[in-house]
VOTORMI-450882 format. One record per residue (C-alpha): x, y, z; chain; residue number from 1. Coordinates in nm, 3 decimals. Layout:
REM VOTORMI-450882
x = X, y = Y, z = Z, chaine = A, num = NUM .
...
//
This chain:
REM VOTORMI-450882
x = 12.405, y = 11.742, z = 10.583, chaine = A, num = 1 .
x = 12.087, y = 11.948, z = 10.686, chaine = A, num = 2 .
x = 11.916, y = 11.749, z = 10.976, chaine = A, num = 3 .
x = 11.588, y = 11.658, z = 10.852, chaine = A, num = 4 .
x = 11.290, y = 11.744, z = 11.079, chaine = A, num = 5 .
x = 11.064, y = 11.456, z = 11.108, chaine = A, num = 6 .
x = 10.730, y = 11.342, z = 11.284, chaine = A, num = 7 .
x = 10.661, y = 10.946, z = 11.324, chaine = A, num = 8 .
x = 10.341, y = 10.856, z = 11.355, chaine = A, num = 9 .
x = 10.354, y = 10.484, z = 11.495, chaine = A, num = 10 .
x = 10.200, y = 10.178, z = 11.633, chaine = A, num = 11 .
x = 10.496, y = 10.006, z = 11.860, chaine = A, num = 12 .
x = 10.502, y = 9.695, z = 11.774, chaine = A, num = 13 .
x = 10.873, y = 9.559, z = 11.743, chaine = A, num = 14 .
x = 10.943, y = 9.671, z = 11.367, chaine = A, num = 15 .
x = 10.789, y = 10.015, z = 11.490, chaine = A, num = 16 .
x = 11.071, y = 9.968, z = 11.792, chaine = A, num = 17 .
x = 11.358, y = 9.953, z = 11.546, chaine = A, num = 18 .
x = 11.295, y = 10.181, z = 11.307, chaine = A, num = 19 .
x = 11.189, y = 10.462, z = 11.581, chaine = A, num = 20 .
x = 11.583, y = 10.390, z = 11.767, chaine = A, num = 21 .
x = 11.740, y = 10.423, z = 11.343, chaine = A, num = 22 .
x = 11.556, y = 10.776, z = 11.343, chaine = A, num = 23 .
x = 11.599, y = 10.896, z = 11.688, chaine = A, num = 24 .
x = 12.010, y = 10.780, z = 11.693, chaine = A, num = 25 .
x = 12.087, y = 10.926, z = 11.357, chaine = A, num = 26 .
x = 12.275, y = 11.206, z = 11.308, chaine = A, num = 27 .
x = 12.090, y = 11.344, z = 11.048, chaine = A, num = 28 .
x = 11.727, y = 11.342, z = 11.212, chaine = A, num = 29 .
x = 11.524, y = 11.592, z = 11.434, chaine = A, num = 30 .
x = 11.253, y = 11.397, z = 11.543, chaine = A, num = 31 .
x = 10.974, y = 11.691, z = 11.703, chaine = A, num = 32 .
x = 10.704, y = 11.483, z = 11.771, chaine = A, num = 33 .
x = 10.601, y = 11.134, z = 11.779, chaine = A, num = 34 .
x = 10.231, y = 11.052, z = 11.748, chaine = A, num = 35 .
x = 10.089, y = 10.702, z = 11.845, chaine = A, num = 36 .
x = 9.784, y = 10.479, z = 11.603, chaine = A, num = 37 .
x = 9.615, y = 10.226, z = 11.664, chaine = A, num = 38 .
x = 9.726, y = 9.933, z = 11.477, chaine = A, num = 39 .
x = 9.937, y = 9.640, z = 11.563, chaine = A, num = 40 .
x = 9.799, y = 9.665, z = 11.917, chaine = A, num = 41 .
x = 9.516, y = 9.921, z = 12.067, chaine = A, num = 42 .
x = 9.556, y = 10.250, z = 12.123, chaine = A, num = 43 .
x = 9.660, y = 10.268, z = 12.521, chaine = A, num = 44 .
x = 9.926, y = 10.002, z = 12.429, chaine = A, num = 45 .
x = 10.097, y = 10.180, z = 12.141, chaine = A, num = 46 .
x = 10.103, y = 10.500, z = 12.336, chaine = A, num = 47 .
x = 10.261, y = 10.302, z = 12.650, chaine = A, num = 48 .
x = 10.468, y = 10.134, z = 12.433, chaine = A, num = 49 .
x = 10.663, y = 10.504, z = 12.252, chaine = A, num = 50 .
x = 10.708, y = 10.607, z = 12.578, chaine = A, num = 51 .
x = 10.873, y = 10.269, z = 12.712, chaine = A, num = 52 .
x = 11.087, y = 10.306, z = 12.411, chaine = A, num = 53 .
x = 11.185, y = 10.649, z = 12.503, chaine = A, num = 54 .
x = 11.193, y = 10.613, z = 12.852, chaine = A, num = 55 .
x = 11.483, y = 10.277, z = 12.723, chaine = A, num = 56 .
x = 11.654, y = 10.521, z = 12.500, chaine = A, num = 57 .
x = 11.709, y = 10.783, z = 12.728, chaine = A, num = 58 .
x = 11.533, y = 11.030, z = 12.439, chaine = A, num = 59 .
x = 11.293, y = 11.313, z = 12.530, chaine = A, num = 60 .
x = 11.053, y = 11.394, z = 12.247, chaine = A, num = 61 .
x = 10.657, y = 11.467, z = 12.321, chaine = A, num = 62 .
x = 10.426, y = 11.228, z = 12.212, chaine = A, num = 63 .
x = 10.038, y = 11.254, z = 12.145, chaine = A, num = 64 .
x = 9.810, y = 11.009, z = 12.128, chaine = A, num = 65 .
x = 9.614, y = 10.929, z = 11.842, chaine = A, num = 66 .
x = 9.321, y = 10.764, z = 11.688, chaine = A, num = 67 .
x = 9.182, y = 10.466, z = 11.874, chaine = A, num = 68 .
x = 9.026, y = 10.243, z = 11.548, chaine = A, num = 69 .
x = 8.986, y = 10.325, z = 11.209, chaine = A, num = 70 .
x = 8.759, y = 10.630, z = 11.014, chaine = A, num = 71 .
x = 8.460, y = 10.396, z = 10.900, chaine = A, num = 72 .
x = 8.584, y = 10.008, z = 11.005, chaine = A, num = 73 .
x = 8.581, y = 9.814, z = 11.323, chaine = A, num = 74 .
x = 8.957, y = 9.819, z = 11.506, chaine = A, num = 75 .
x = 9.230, y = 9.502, z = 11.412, chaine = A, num = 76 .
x = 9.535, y = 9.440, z = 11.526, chaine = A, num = 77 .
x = 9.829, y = 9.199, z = 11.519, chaine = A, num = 78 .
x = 9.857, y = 9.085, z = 11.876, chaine = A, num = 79 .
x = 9.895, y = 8.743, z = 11.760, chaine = A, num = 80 .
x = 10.203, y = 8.862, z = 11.603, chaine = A, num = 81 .
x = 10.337, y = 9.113, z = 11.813, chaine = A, num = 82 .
x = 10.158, y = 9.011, z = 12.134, chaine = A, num = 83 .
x = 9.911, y = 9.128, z = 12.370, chaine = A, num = 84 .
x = 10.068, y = 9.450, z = 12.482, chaine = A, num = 85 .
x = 10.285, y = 9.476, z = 12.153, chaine = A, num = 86 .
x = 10.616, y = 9.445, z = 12.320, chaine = A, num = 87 .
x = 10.630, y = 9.156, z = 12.585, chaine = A, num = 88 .
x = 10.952, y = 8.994, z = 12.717, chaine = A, num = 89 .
x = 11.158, y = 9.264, z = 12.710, chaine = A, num = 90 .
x = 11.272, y = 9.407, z = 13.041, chaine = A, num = 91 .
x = 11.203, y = 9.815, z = 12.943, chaine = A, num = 92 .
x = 11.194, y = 10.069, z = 13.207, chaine = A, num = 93 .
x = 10.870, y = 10.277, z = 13.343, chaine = A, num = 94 .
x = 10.707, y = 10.484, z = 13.029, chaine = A, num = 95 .
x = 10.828, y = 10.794, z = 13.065, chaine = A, num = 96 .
x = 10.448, y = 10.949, z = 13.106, chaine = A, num = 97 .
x = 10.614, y = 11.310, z = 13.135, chaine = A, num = 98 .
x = 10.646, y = 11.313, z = 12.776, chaine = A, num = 99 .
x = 10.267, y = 11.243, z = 12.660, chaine = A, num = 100 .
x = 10.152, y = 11.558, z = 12.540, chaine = A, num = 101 .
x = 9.764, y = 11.670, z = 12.662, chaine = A, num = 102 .
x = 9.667, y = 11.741, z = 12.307, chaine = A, num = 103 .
x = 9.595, y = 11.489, z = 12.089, chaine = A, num = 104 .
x = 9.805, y = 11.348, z = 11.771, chaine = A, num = 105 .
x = 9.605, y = 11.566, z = 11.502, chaine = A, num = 106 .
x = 9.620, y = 11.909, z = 11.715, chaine = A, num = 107 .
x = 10.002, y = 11.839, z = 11.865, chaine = A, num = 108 .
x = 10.063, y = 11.771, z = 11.429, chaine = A, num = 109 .
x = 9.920, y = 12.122, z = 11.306, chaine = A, num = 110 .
x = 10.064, y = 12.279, z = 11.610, chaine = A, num = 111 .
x = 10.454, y = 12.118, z = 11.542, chaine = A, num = 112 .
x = 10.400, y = 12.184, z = 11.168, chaine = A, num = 113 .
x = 10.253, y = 12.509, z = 11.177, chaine = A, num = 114 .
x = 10.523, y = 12.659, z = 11.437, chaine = A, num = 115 .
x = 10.832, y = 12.515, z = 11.258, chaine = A, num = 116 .
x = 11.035, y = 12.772, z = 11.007, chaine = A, num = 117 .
x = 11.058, y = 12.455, z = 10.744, chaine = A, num = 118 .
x = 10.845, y = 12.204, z = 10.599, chaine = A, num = 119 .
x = 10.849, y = 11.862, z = 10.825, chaine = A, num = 120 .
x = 10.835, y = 11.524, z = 10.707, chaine = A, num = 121 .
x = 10.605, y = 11.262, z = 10.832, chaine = A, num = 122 .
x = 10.651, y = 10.936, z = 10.882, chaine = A, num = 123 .
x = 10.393, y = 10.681, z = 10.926, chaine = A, num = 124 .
x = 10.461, y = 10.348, z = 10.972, chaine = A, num = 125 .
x = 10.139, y = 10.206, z = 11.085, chaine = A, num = 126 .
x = 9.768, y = 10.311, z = 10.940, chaine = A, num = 127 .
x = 9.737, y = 10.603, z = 10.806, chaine = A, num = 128 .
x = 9.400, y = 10.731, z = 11.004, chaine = A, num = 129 .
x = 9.585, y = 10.994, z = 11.213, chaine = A, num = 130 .
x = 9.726, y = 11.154, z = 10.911, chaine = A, num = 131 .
x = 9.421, y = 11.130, z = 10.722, chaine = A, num = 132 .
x = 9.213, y = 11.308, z = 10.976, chaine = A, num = 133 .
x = 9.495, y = 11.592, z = 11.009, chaine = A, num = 134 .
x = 9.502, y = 11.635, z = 10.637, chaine = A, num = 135 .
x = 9.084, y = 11.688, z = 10.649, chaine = A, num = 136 .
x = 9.093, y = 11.854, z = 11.024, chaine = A, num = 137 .
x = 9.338, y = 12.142, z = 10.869, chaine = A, num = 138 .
x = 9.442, y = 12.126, z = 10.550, chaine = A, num = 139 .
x = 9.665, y = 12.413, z = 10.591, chaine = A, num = 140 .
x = 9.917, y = 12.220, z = 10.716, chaine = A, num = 141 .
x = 9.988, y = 12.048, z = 10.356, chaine = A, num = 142 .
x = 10.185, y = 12.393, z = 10.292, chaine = A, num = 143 .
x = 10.391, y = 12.281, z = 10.581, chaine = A, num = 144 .
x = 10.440, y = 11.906, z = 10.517, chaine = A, num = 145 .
x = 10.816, y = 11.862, z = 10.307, chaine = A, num = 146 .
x = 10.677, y = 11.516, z = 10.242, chaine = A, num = 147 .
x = 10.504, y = 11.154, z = 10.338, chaine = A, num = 148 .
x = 10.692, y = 10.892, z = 10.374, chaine = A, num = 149 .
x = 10.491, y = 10.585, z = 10.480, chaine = A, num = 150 .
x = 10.541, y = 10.209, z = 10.506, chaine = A, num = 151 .
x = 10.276, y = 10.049, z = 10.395, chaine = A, num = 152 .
x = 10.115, y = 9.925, z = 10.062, chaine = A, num = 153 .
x = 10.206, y = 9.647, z = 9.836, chaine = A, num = 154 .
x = 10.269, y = 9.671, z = 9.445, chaine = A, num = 155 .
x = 10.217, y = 9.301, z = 9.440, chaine = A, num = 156 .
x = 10.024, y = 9.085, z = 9.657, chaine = A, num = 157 .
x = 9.960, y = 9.135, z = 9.990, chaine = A, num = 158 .
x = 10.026, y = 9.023, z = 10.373, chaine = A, num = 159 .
x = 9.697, y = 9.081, z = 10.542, chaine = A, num = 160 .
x = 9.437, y = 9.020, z = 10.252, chaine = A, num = 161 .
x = 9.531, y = 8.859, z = 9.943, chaine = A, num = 162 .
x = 9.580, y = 9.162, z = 9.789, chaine = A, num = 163 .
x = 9.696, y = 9.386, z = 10.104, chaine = A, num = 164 .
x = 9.912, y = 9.470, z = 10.330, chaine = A, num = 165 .
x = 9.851, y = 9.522, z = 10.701, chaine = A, num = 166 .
x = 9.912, y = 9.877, z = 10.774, chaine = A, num = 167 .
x = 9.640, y = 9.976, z = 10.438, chaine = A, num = 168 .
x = 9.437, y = 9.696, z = 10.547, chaine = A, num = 169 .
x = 9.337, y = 9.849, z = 10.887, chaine = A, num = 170 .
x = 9.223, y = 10.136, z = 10.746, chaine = A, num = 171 .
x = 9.186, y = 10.184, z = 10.391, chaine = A, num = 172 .
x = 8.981, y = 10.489, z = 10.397, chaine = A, num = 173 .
x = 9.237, y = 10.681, z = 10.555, chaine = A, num = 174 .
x = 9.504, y = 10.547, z = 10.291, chaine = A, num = 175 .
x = 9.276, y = 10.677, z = 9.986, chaine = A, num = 176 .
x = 9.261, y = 11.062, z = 10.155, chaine = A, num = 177 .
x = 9.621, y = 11.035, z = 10.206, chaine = A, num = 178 .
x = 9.707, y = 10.962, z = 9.885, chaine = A, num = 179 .
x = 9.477, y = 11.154, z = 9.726, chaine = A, num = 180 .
x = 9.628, y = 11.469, z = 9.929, chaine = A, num = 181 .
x = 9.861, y = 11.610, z = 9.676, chaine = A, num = 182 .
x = 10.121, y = 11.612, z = 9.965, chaine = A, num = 183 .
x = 10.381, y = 11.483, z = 9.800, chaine = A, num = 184 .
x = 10.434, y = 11.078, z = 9.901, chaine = A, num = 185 .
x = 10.705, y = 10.781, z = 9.941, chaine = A, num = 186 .
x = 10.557, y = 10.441, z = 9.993, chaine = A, num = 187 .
x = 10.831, y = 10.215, z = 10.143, chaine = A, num = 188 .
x = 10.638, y = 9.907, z = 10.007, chaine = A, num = 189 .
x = 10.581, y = 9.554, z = 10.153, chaine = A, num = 190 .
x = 10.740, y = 9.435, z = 9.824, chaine = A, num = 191 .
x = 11.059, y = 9.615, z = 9.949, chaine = A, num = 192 .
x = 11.086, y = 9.463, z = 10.277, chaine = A, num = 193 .
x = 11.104, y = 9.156, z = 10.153, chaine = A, num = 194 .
x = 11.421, y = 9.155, z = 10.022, chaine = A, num = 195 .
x = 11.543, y = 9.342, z = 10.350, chaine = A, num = 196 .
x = 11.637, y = 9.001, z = 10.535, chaine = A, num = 197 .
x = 11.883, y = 9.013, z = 10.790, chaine = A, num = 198 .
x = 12.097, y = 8.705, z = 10.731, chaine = A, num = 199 .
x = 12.139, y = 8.495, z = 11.051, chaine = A, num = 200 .
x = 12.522, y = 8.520, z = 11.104, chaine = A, num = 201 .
x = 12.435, y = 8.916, z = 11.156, chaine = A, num = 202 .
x = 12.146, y = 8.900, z = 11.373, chaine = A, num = 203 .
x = 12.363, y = 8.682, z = 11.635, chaine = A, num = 204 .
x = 12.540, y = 8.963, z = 11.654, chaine = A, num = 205 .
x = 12.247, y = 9.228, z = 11.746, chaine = A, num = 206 .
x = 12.231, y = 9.085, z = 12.088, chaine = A, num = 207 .
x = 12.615, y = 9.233, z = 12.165, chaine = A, num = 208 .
x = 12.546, y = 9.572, z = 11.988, chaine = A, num = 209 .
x = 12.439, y = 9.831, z = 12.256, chaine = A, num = 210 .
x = 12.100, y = 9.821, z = 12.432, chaine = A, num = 211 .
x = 11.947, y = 9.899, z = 12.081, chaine = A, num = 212 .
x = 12.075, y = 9.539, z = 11.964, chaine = A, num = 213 .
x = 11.977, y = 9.395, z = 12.227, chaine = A, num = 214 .
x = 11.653, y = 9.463, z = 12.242, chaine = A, num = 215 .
x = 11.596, y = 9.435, z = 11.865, chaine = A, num = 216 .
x = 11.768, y = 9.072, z = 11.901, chaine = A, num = 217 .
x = 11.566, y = 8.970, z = 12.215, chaine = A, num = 218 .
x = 11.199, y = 9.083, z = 12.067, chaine = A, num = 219 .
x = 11.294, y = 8.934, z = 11.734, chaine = A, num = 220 .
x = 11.394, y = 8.645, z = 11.883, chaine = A, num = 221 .
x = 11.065, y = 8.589, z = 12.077, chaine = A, num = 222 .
x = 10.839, y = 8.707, z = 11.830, chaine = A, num = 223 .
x = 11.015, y = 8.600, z = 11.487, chaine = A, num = 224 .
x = 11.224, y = 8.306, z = 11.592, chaine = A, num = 225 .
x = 11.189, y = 8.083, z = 11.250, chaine = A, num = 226 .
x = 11.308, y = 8.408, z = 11.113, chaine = A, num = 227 .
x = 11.614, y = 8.415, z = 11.281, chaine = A, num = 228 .
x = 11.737, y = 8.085, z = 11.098, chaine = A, num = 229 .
x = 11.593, y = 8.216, z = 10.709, chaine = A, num = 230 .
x = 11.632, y = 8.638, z = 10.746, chaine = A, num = 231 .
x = 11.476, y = 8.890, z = 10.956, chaine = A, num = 232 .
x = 11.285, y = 9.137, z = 10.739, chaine = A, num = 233 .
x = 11.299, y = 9.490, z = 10.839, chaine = A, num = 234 .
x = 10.989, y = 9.637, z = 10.730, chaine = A, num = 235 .
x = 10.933, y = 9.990, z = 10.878, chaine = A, num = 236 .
x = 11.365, y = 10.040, z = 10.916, chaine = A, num = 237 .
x = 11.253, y = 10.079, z = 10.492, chaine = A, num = 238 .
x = 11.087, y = 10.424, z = 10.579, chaine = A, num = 239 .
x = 11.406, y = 10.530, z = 10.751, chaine = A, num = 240 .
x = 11.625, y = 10.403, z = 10.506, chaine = A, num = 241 .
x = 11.383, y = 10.587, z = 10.255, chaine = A, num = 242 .
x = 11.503, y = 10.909, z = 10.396, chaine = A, num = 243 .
x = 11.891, y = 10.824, z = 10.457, chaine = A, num = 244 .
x = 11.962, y = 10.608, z = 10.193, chaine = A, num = 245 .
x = 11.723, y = 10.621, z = 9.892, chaine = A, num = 246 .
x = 11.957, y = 10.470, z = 9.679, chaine = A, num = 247 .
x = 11.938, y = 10.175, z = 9.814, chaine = A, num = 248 .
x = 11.579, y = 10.089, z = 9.672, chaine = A, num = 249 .
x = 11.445, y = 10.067, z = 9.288, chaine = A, num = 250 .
x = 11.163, y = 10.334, z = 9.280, chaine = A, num = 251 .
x = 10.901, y = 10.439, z = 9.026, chaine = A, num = 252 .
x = 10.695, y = 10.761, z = 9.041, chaine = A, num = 253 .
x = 10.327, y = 10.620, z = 8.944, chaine = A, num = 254 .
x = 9.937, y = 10.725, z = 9.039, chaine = A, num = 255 .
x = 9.836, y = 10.452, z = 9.340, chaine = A, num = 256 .
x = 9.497, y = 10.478, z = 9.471, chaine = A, num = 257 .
x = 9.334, y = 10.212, z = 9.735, chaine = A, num = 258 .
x = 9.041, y = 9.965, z = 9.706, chaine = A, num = 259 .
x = 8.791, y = 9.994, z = 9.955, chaine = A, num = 260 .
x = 8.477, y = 9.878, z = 9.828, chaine = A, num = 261 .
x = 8.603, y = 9.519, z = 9.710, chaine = A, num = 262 .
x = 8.466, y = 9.188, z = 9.840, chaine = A, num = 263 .
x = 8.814, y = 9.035, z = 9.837, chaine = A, num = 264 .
x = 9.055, y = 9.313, z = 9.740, chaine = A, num = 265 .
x = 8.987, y = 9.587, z = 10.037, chaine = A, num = 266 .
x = 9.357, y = 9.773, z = 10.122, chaine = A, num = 267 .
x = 9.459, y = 9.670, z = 9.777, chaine = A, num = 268 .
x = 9.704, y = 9.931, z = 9.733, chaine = A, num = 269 .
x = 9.695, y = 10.021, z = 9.334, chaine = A, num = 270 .
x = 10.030, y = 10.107, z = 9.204, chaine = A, num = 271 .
x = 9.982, y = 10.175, z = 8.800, chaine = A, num = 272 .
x = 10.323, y = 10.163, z = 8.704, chaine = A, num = 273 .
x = 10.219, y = 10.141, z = 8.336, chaine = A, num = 274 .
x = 10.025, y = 10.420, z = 8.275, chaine = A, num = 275 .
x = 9.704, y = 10.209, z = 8.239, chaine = A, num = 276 .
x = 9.443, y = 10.497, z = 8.418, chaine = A, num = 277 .
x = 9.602, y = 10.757, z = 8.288, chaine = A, num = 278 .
x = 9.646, y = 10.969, z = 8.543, chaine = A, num = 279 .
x = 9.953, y = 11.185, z = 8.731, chaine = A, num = 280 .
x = 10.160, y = 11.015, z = 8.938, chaine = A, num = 281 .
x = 10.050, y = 11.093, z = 9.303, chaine = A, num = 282 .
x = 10.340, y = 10.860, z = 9.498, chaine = A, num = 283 .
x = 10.716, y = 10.735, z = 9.460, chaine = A, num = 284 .
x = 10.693, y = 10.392, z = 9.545, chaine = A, num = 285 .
x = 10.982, y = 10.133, z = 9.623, chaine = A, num = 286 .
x = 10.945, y = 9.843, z = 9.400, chaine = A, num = 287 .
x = 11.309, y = 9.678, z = 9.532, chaine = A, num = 288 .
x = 11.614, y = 9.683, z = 9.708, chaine = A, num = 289 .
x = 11.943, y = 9.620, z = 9.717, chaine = A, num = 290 .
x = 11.920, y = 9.354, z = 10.009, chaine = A, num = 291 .
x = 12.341, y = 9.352, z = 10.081, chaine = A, num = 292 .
x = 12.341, y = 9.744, z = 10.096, chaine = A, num = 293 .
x = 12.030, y = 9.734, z = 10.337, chaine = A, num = 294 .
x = 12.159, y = 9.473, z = 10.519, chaine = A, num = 295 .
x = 12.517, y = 9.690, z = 10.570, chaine = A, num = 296 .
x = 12.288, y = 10.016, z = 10.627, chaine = A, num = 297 .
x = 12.120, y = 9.838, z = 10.889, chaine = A, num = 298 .
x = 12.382, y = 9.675, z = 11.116, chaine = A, num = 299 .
x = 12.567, y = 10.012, z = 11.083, chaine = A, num = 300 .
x = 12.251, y = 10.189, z = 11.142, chaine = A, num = 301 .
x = 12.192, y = 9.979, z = 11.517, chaine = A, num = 302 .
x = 12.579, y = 10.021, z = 11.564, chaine = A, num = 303 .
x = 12.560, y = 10.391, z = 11.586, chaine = A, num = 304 .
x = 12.239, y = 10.403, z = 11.860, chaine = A, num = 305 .
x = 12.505, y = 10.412, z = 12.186, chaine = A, num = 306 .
//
């Protein structure tokens, strides 16, 4: 199989740490570039954090740093999820600062898509505000973009707001332009990673699969303990799987646009599987997955980054 050229746009984070070693070990990735958001922690930490992570892999792929907060709304994170720094309590090596590119996310973008001889897919799996600002900055690049495969939306309810979920949340502004793009779009929903839990006989075994396990077991285990005894969910590995295993996921092709100007319902991610607005489908969205086949994909998946 072709190896598909890809660009992650991230905010490491501990799912972020996961699904970045599934693309970067596979086979049947290139990964050119990976570009860093401000989300589950700030901006400095999330760029620190990719190049710990590469720095632990032993990988060498330039990374730019991108957008600090949000287009319009004042900067949140998730520290008291994944920590101050995003990553504590794992013993990673020195960032490998040799890798950070001088150029920012949205120019080192244009410049890896424009240059390539095919069409790149992006991944984001945090907000969406440095591929929202790329998209406006040059939209010549769209030409150049195979697709967007994100995680992040909700066809349901949400895990931020009510109606939200976190990566949307942040910056919802920068989800409507993206999906309003025409670039064509796969949302790896939060609905979808909820039936991705890793049952607890197979995460005991994480910790003796390579460094990868390891470190997925050991920042799991500090940050999602409970989890450990009822299923690890696997959120952002769904964008990965997305692009390996699509099969393993019920998807719909529908038109989604974003709330932003709700009270109570800002990030709502609307997913109109029905038909009701009457307009194109603009996204392939996951509504489900086959939890067993994940859960196989997945343990094989951290198996193979050695």
């Amino acid at each position: 199989m072709k190896r598909i050229p890809l660009i992650i746009d991230t905010d490491p984070g501990i799912d972020d740490a996961v699904a970045i070693a599934l693309a970067l070990y596979s086979d049947d990735i290139d990964v050119r570039l990976i570009t860093t958001v401000s989300g589950n922690v700030g901006i400095e930490a999330t760029t620190t954090n990719a190049l710990k992570l590469l720095a632990y892999f032993g990988k060498d792929v330039p990374v730019a740093r991108g957008a600090s907060e949000p287009l319009i709304r004042a900067a949140q994170d998730a520290s008291d999820i994944h920590g101050a720094t995003g990553m504590e309590g794992f013993d990673f090596p020195e960032p490998k600062r040799e890798l950070l590119m001088e150029r920012n996310a949205i120019d080192a973008m244009r410049d890896v898509l424009m240059k390539s001889e095919e069409p790149i897919t992006i991944m984001p799996i945090g907000p969406l505000t440095n591929i929202a600002l790329l998209l406006k900055a040059y939209p010549e690049v769209k030409a150049r973009i195979e697709r967007i495969v994100l995680m992040g939306g909700s066809v349901t309810r949400g895990n931020k707001g009510v109606m939200a979920e976190f990566n949307i949340y942040v910056d919802p502004e920068a989800a409507k332009i993206v999906l309003a793009s025409g670039v064509p779009i796969v949302m790896a929903t939060l609905d979808a990673g909820l039936g991705t839990a890793i049952p607890p006989e197979k995460t005991a075994q994480l910790k003796d699969m390579g460094k990868v396990g390891l470190m997925a077991h050991d920042l799991f285990q500090r940050y999602r303990k409970r989890s450990f005894g009822t299923g690890l969910k696997m959120y952002d590995a769904c964008a990965v799987a997305c692009l390996l295993k699509p099969d393993l996921f019920d998807m719909a092709d529908a038109f989604v646009d974003v709330e932003t100007a709700g009270e109570l319902t800002a990030g709502c991610t609307v997913v109109d599987l029905k038909g009701y607005l009457k307009r194109e489908p603009n996204a392939t969205v996951t509504t489900g997955v086959d939890s067993d086949r994940f859960c196989d994909w997945f343990m094989e998946g951290i198996g193979h980054c050695a």
